[in-house]
C-alpha positions as CSV (number, residue, x, y, z in Angstrom):
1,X,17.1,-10.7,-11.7
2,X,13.9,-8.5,-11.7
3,X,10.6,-9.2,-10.6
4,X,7.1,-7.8,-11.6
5,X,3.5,-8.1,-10.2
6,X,0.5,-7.3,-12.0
7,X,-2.7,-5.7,-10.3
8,X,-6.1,-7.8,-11.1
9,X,-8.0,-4.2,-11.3
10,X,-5.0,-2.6,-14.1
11,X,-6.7,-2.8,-17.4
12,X,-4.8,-1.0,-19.9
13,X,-3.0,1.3,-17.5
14,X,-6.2,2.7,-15.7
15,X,-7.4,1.0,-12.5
16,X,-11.0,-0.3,-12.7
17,X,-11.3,-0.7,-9.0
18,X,-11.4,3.5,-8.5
19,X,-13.4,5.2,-11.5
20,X,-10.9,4.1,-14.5
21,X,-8.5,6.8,-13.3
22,X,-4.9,6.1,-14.7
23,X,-3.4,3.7,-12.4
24,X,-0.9,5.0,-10.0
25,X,0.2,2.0,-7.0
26,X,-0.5,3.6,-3.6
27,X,-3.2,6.5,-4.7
28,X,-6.2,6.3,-2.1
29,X,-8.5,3.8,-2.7
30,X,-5.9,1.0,-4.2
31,X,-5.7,-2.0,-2.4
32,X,-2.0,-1.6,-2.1
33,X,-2.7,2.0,0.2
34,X,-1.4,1.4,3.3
35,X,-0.3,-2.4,2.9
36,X,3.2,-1.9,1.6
37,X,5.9,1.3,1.6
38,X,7.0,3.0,-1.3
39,X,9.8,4.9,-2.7
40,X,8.2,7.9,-3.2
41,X,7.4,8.6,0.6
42,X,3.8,10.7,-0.5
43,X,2.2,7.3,-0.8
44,X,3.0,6.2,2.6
45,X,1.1,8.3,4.8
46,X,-1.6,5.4,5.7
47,X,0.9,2.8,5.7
48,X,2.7,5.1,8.8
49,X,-0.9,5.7,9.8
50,X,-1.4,2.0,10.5
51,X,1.7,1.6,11.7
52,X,1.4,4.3,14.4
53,X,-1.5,2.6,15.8
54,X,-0.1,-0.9,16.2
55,X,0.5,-2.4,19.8
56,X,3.8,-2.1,20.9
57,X,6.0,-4.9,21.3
58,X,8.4,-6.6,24.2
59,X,12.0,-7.7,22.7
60,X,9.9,-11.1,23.0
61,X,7.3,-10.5,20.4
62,X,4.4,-10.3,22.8
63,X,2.0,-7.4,23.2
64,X,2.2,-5.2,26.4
């Protein structure tokens, strides 16, 4: 089984939210920086940004 998405700002490979650049998931400026992790671990440096400034948690969920 695969699976696919498809990006509402990819028009023929180039991104039309950031200056028609070619489109490349997780540059800065796509609305996927920082929301999900990669596989290539240079495009997770604001998703570990964001993570790093979350609350912590108690082994109950709630914030301390």
């Amino acid at each position: 089984m695969a699976g696919s998405w498809g990006c509402p700002h990819e028009v023929d490979d180039h991104c039309t939210k950031i200056n028609n650049l070619p489109c490349n998931p997780g540059m800065k400026g796509c609305e996927l920086a920082g929301r999900f992790r990669f596989a290539d671990e240079s495009k997770n440096e604001r998703y570990w940004e964001k993570k790093g400034r979350e609350k912590p948690t108690d082994t109950l969920g709630e914030a301390k």
